[in-house]
N, C-alpha and C positions, 0 to 999 in steps of 0.2 A: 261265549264269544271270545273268550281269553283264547281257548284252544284253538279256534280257526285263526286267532292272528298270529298265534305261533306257528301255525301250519304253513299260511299266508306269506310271514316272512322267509321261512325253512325253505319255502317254493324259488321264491325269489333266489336268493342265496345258492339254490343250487342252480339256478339259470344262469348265473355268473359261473361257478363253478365249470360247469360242464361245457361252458362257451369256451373260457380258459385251457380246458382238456383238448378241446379239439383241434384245433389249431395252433401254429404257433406265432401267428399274424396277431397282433392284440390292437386295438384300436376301445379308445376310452366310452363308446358306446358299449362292451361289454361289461364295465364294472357300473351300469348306471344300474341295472335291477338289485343289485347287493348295497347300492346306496339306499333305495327306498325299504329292502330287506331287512336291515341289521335294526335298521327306528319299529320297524313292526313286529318284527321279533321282541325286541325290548318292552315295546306297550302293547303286546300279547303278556308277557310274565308280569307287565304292572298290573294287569287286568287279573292276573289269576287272584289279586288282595280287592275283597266283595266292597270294600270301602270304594276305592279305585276304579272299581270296572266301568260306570258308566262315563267317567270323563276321559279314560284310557282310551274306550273305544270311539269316544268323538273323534280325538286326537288321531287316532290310527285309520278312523274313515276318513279324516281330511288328507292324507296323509297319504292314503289309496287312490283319492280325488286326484291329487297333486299329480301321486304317481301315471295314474293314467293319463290325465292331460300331458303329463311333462311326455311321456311314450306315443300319442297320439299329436301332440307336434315333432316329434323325430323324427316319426313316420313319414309326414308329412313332408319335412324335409329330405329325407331318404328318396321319398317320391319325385319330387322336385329335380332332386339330381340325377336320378333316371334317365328321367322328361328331357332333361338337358344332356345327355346322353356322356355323363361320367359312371366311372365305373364305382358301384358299390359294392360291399362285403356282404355277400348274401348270410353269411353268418349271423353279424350287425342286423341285418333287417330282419330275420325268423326271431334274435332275441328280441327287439324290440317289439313286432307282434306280439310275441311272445307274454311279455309282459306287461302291455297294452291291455291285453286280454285277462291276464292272471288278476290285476288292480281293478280293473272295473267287476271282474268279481268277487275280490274282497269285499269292494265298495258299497256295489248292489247288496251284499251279504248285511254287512254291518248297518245299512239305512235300516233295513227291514228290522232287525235286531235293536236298535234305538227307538222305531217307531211301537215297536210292542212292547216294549219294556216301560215307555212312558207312558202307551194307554193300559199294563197294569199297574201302574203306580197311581192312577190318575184314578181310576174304578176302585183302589185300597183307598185314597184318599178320601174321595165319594160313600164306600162304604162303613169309615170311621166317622165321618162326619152325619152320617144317616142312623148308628148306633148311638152317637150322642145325642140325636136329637130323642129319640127313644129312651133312652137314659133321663134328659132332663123334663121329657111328658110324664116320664113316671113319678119320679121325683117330683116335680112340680103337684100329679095328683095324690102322689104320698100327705104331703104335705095338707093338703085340702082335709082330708083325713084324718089325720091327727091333730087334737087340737090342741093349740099348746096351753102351757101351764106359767102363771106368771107368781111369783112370790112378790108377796107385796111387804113393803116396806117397815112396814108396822111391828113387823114379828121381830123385829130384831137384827142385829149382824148376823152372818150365815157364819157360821165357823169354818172356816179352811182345812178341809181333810186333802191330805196326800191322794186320793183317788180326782180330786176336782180339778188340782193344780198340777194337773202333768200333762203335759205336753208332747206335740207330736214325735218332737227330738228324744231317743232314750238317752242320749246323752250328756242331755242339759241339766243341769244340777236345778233340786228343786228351789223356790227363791224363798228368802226368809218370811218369816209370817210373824206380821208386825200387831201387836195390838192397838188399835186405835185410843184406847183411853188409857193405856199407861203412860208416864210421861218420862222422859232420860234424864 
């Protein structure tokens, strides 16, 4: 999803661009697609670190949301003034299409793309959770099975060998072994 938002923003970016080429009329409706460009571009390349990608791409679909809403009320007003019979920049209004159009398919892209990515995390979840239970039936009937062994009391102190007293840390120093009936 990293590469569609860099694509995504690249799009945008050049819609600005090439509205800027064309003309030499500039009005502040063409630098609006290189405003929502340069942020998706940006969290396309956050997205390409695996850590990052899924809260990147939240951010970059609201972000395409925004964008489209923000270009479907342009429109809107675009139209408006029309209606009202002022004259528009038809330039203005094919970018604004333009990029109405380009965000909503970001948008649509990236929902889809969140929606499967959290029903495979969700089925990894389910299926770890279904191997431990399996894990601890077994274990549980392991246990049934073997029967333990208890030392009883009687025999004496057990002596402490190095093999008893070590621990899961290799790095923890072994602890001293104290005799019980000597005295300091």
């Amino acid at each position: 999803m990293a590469r569609i938002g860099i694509f995504f923003g690249l799009v945008l970016c050049g819609l600005t661009v090439m509205a800027l080429s064309v003309t030499t009329e500039k009005s502040f409706t063409q630098f609006v697609p290189m405003m929502f460009g340069i942020p998706l571009l940006f969290l396309g390349v956050v997205g390409l670190n695996p850590h990052r990608r899924m809260s990147a791409t939240v951010v970059a679909l609201t972000l395409g949301l925004l964008g489209f809403v923000c270009g479907a009320v342009r429109f809107i007003v675009l139209m408006v003034d029309r209606a009202a019979g002022g004259v528009i920049n038809p330039l203005s209004f094919r970018l604004v299409v333009a990029m109405t159009i380009v965000c909503l398919i970001f948008a649509l892209t990236a929902m889809v793309w969140v929606r499967k990515r959290r029903e495979r995390l969700s089925r990894r979840i389910n299926l770890d959770r279904s191997k431990a239970e399996v894990v601890s039936t077994t274990d549980d009937q392991k246990r049934l099975a073997v029967p333990e062994t208890h030392v009883s009391a009687a025999s004496g102190p057990d002596p402490v060998s190095p093999s008893t007293s070590t621990s899961a840390n290799p790095y923890q120093s072994p602890r001293a072994v104290e005799n019980p009936t000597e005295t300091r």
